[in-house]
N, C-alpha and C positions, 0 to 999 in steps of 0.2 A: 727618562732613563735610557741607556744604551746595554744594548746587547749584543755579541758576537759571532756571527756565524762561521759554517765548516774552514770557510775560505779566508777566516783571521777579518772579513770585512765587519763592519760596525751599524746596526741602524739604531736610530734614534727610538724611541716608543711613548706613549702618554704613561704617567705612571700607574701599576695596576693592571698594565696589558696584560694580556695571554696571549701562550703559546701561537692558538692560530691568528690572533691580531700580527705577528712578527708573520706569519705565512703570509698573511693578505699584503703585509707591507712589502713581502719580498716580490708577490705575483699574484694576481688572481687564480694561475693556472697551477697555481703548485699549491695556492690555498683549498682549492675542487679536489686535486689529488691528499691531499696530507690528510693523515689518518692520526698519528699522535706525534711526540715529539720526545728528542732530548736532551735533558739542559744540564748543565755539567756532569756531560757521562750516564746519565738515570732517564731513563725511559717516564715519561708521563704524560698524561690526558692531553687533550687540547687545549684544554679548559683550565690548565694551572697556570696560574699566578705569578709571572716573572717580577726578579728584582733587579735592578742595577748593578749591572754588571758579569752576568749569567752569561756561559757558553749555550748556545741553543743552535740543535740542529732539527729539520721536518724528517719526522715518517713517512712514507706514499707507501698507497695501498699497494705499486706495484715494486719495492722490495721486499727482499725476503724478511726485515721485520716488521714490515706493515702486513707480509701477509701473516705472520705468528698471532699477531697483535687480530688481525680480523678473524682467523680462526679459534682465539681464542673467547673471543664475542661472540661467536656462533653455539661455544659450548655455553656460553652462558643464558646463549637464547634456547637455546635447549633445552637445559633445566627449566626455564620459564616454563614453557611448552609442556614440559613434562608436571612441575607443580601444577599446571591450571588442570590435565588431563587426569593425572593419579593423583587422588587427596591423600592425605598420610604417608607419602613418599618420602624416604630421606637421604638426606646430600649426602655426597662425596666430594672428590673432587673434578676439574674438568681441564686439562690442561692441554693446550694446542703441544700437538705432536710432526712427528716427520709426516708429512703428506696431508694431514690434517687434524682432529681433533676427537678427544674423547668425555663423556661426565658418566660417573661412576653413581649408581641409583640403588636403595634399598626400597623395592618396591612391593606394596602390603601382599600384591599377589603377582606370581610369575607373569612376564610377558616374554615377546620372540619376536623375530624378524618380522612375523605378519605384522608387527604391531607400530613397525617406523613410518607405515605411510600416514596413518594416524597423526601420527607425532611431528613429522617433517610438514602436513597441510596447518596445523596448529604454529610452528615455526614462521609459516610464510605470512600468517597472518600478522605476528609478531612484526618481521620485517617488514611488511607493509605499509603497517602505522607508523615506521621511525619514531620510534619511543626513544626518546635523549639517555646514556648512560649517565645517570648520575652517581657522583662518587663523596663517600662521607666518609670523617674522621671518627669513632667511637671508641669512648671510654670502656675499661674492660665491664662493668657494672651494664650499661647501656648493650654492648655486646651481645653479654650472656644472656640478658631478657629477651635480645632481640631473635638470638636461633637459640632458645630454650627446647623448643623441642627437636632440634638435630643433632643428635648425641655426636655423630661425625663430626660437625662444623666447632662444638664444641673443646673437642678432643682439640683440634687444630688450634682453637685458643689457648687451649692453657700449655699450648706449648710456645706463644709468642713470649720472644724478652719482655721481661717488665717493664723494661722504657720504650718499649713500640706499643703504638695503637693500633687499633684493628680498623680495617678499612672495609667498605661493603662498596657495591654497587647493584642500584637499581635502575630497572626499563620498565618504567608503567607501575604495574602492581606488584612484581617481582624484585626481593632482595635477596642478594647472594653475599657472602663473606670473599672477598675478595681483595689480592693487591693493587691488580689491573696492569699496566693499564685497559681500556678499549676505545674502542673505534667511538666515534660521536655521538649515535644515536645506530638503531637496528637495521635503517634503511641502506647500510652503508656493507651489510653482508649483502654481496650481490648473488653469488652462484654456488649452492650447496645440495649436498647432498647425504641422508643419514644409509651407511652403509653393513652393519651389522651388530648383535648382541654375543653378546660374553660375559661367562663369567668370570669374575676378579675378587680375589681377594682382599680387604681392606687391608691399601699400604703395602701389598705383595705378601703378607705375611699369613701361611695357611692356621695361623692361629684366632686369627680373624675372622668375621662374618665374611661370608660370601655376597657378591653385589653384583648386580647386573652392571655391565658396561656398553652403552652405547656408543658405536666407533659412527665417526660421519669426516668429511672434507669439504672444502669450501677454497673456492678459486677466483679472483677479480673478476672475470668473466665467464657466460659460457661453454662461450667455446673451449677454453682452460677445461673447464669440468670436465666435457666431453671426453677432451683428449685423456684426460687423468682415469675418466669410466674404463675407455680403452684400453687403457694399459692395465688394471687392473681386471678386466677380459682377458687380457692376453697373458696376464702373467698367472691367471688360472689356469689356461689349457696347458700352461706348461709345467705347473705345480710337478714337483718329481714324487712326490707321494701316488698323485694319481697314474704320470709317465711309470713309473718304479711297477707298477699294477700290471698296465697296459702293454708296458716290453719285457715283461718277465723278468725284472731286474731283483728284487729284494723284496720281504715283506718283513712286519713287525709283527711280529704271533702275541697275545698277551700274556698267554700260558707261561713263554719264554721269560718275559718279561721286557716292562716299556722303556724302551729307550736302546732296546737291544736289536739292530737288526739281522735277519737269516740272511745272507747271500743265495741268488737260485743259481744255475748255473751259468747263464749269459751277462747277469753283474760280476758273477764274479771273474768271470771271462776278462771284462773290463778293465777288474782290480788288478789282475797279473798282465794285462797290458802294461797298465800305468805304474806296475813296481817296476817291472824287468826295463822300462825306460826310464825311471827313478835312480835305480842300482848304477847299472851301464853310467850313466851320466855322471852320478857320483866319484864312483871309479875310475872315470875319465878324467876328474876335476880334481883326482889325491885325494878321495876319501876313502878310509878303509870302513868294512863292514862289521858289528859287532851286537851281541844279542844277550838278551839279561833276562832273570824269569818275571812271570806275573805277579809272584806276592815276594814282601820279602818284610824282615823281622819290623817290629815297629820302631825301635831303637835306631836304627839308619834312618828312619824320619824323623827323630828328635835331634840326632846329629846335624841332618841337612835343616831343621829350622822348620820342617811342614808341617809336623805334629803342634807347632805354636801359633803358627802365622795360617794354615791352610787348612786344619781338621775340618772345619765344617763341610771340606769339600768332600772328606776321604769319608773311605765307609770305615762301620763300627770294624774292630780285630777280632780275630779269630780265636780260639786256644789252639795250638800245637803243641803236645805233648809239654802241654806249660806255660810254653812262648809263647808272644804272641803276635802274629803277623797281619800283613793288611794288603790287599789286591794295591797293587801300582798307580796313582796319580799322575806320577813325573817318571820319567827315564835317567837322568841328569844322574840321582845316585848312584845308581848302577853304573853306570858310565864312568863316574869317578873314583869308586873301588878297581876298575879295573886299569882305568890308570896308577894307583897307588899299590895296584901289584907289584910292581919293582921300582928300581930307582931310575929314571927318568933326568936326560941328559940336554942340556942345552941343543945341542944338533941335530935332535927328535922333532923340536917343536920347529913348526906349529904342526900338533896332533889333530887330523882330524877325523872323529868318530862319527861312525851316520847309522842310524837303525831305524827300520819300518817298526814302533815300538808301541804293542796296545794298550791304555793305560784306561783305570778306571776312576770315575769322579762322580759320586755323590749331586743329582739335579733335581729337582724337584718337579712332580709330574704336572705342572702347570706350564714348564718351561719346556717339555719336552715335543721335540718337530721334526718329525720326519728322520732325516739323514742328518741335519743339520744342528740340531740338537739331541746327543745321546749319551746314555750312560758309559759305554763302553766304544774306543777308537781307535783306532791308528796313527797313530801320529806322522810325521815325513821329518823324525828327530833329529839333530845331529848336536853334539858338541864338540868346541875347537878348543884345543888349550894350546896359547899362546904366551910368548916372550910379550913383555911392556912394548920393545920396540916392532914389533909387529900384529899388534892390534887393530890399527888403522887400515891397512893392507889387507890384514883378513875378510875386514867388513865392508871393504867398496868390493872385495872378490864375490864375500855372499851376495851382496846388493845385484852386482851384475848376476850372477847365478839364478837368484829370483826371477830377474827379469828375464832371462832365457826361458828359465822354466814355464813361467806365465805365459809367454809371447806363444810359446809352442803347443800349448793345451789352446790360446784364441783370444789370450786376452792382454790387450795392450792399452785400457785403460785404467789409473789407479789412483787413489787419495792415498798420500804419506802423510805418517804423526810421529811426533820423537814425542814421546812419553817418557814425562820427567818423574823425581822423585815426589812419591807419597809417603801421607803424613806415618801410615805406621810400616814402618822402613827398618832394616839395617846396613853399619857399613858408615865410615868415615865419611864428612865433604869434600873430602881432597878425591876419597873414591868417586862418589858420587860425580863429582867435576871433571876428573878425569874420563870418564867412563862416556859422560852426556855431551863433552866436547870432541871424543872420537867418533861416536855418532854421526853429529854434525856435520865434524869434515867430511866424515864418508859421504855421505847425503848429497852437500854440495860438491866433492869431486865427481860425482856420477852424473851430476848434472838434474837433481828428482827435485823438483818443487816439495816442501812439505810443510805443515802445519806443528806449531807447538800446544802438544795435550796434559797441559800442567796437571801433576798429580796422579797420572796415571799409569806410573810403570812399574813395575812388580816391586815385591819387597826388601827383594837384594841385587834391583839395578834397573837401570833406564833401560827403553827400548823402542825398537823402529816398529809400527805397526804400520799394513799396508792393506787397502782396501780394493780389492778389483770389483771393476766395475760393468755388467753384463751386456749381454742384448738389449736388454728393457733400459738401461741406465740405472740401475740397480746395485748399488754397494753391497758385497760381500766382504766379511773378514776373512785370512785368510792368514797372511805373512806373519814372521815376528822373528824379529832379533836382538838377540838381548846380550849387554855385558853383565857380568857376575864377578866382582871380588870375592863378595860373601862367602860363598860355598868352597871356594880351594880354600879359606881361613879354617873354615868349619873341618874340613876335611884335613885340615894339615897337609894337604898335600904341597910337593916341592918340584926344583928341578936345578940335576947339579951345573952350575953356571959353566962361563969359562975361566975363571978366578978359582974354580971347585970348591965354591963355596954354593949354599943352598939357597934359594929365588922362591918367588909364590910364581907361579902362572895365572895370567886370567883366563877367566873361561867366556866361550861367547856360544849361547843358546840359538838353537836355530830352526827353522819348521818355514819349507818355503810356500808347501803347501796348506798350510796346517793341520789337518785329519783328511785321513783321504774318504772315509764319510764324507764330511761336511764337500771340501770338492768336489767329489762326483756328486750330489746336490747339485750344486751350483753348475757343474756343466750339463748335468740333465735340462736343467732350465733354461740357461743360457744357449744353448743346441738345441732346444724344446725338444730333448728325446734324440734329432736328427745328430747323430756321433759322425764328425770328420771318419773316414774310412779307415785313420791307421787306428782309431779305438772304436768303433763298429763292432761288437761280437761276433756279428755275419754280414761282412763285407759283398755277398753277391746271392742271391739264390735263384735257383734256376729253374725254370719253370716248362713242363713237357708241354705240349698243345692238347694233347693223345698219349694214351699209353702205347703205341706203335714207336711213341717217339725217347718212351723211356731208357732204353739202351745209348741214344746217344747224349743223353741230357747224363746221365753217370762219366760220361767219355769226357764230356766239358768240366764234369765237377771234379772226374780224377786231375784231368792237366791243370785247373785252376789250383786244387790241391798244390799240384806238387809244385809251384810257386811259392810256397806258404798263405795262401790266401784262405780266408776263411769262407768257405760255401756251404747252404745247402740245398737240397734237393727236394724240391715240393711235391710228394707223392699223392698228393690229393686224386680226388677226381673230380675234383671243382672246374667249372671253368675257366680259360685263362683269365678272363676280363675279374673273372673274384680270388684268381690265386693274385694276381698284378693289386686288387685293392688289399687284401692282407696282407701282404708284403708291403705298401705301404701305410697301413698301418703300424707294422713293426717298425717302419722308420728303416726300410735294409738301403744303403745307399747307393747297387745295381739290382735293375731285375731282368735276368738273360732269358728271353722267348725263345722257345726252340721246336719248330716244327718240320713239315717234310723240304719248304725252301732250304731251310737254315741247315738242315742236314742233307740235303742235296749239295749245297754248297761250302759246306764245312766251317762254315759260322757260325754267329746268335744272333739277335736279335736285343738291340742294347736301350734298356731304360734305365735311366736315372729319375732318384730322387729329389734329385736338387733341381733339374733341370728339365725332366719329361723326354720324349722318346728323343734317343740318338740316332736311332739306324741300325742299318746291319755293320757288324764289323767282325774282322778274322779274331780266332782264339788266340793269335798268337799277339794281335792289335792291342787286345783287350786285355791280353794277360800283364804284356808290358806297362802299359798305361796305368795298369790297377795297382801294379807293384811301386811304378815311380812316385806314384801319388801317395801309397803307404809308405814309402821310404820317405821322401820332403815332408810327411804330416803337414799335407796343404789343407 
């Protein structure tokens, strides 16, 4: 029989071959690497059964779906490990994830983290032996008998189509319900590691049993691990829940409630950094500013479509003398009332609206993280209303605007997605087409590489999402741009032409930062705490040697002052050597020594954070420098 590979070539094969017989024929050295295969388009074993005629490409363990495909064997040796360890244990699921992998466990009595090195030495032994993954076809009858007693595995069955069969796969003495595919046998998970317990609930859904989840990861090589342990080091210390602790940034009280965070006074320090250069910019760019309240009647949600498509998100209403209203989700309605305040003229648009707008959404406290998951936020809102013929224009201006915005906060790498229409949608395909091909263009006049994420763009219109990407190499969500016919329909809103006849406007949704929660997260992380100087809450502090030397340590803080810089004054009586380590511990980005030299000669003494002692230098050295550098946001 003949078969064809990636490159349109042809090999011959005896009939009956498998998948890795066409490896071996193509190389030995790609048959050592190949881990499973694809044959026309469908991921499958090694070990399946080509016919005459089959597109077939190799897996290797060292792309990225060879390693899905090995991490996914590692949950299943997992499970093993854990059936042989805890009797009466019952499955879930276990499905290789970002970075590595997880299996979901009903086990008869609580366990915890002590309890993975147990489980991970049982593992190794597993992969030891290279036990062969073998893979079966069962009838639903055969099935059922066979995970009779795993009510989960169950459940999973009888939700398969009646014309699919169920598939298992076993290593040794261990069978698991499974599609697959996996790797060839166990010896072929080279480098893993089980990394924590959680709780989860069965299928996310809090109506469900609660399940232990064991997280772990798994890497072709050691050295991979390592590196992978590392970063996962690193990106603890810089967790901004704990940073947020440590520099007196925010906390979450529970009294308050979860998901809600307090600002202290040097977060929020931050926050009016980051508006007044938000504002400024905007305003710069022909945005006007405008503000709407927190609650508003529920009836304007049934109008805009969110009371159908969005309640689950929104919180229950309220009674007001009758009425009945409901704290903010979206800003967009309000936004659009106040456009349809008056009549609205061709030579207006494009309108564009911008609001720091807090809006609240319904999470669930299993979802809830930090900064980055909350119930209540800010948004960095705007909408445009726009002419047909200037929609495109609008959105390479946003696109570029983003990208400023980004670039200036430190971040200049990004994942783009056009997010197409989903299935529960409204709004014509002419809209729809219209809307996803101005996208596009925009996309490609800016010059952005981006990806197509079928199905995932809101319910009344496609849209750009963009992912920045940190210090660690770490994707955050953030951007979004969105067209909307939808809502000027819903709204009836108009605009009088040059004909003086009446027009729809589009609207184009916009959030460059997206809550300014969830961003300052991400830059506490991505800065580890260390804040560039022009968003630093205390840019300089200054530190007497003596209290002899206190009088001129106030002289530095007043002239730095009156710069606009922000200082303070360490009145401790600590020593300098432990005033210079608190001060780095706050993460301050100078620390000014000031003793009888330094006031002899009417300087400081200059330590940086980033960079360790400078020297002495004049106030007026020091004052300039510190300014130009908060001006450039270097």
């Amino acid at each position: 029989m003949k078969v064809t590979l990636p490159d349109n070539s042809i090999i011959e094969l005896d009939d009956g071959a498998s998948a890795l017989d066409a490896a071996r024929k193509v190389g030995a050295r790609l048959a050592k690497a190949a881990v499973a295969a694809t044959v026309n388009g469908e991921r499958v074993d090694l070990s399946h059964q080509l016919a005459d005629g089959d597109s077939i490409g190799i897996v290797t363990e060292d792309s990225p779906e060879g390693l899905e495909i090995m991490r996914h064997s590692a949950a299943h040796v997992l499970a093993s490990a854990v059936m042989d360890l805890y009797h009466g244990t019952q499955l879930g699921i276990g499905p290789a994830i970002a970075d590595g992998f997880y299996y979901d466990f009903k086990f008869p009595s609580p366990i915890s983290d002590s309890d993975l090195e147990k489980i991970e030495e049982k593992m190794r032994e597993i992969v030891k032996a290279k036990f062969s993954f073998e893979r079966r076809e069962l009838c639903r009858e055969e099935a059922a008998e066979k995970f009779g007693a795993q009510p989960f595995k169950q459940e999973l069955l009888a939700e398969l189509p009646p014309e699919e069969k169920a598939t298992s796969y076993t290593d040794d003495g261990f069978t698991d319900l499974c599609r697959g595919p996996h790797v060839p046998d166990t010896g072929r998970i080279k480098a893993f590691k089980l990394l924590s317990v959680a709780g989860a609930y069965w299928r996310g859904d809090e109506k469900n049993p609660m399940l232990s989840r064991i997280y772990g990861t798994a890497f072709p090589s050691q050295k991979q691990l390592d590196e992978h342990l590392e970063r996962l080091k690193e990106a603890e210390r810089r967790d901004h829940r704990v940073l947020g602790k440590q520099l007196d940034l925010f906390h979450i009280d529970e009294e308050v409630g979860a998901g809600l965070p307090l600002w202290h006074p040097k977060g929020a320090l931050i926050r009016k950094i980051m508006e007044d250069f938000w504002r400024d910019e905007h305003l710069a760019n022909g945005y006007e500013m405008v503000m709407i309240p927190h609650i508003a009647s529920v009836e304007l949600w049934k109008t805009s479509g969110h009371w159908g498509f969005y309640r689950e998100n929104m919180y229950s209403p309220m009674d007001i003398e009758g009425q009945e209203y409901i704290v903010k989700p979206m800003n967009c309605p309000g936004h659009i009332k106040i456009y349809k305040s008056r009549t609205r003229s061709y030579r207006e648009l494009p309108i564009r609206w911008a609001e720091l707008g807090t809006v609240y959404r319904y999470e669930r406290s299993g979802v809830l993280h930090g900064l980055l998951r909350v119930r209540g936020f800010t948004q960095d809102d705007a909408h445009l209303f726009v002419r047909p013929d200037q929609l495109r224009d609008e959105i390479v201006s946003v696109i570029r605007f983003v990208l400023f915005m980004l670039k200036t906060f430190g971040f200049e790498e990004y994942e783009v997605y056009l997010s197409t229409r989903p299935e529960k949608s409204v709004g014509s395909d002419e809209h729809w087409e219209q809307a996803t091909a101005a996208l596009k263009d925009s996309l490609e006049e800016v010059g952005l590489a981006y990806e197509i994420d079928p199905g995932e763009g809101v319910f009344y219109g496609p849209k750009i999402d963009m992912k920045i990407r940190d210090a660690l190499g770490r994707a955050w969500q953030c951007t979004t741009i969105q067209v909307d016919f939808n809502l000027p329909e819903r709204f009836d809103i108009t605009y009088v032409g040059e004909d003086n006849a009446e027009h729809r406007p589009i609207m184009i949704h916009r959030a460059l930062l997206g809550s300014l929660e969830r961003f300052i997260g991400c830059l506490i992380e991505h800065y580890a705490g260390a804040f560039p100087l022009w968003l630093a809450p205390v840019q300089a502090v200054i530190l007497p040697i003596a209290d002899r030397h206190m009088d001129y340590a106030e002289q530095v803080a007043r002239r730095l002052s009156e710069e606009g810089l922000r200082v303070e004054l360490d009145y401790s009586r600590e020593s300098v050597g432990k005033k210079i380590r608190n001060a780095e511990m706050e993460k301050v980005p100078y620390m000014l020594v000031v003793g009888d030299r330094e006031e002899d000669a009417g300087n400081v003494s200059v330590r940086s954070y980033a960079e360790g002692d400078l020297g002495a230098e004049t106030l007026e050295e020091l004052a300039a420098r510190m300014v130009r550098q908060a001006e450039e946001k270097a």
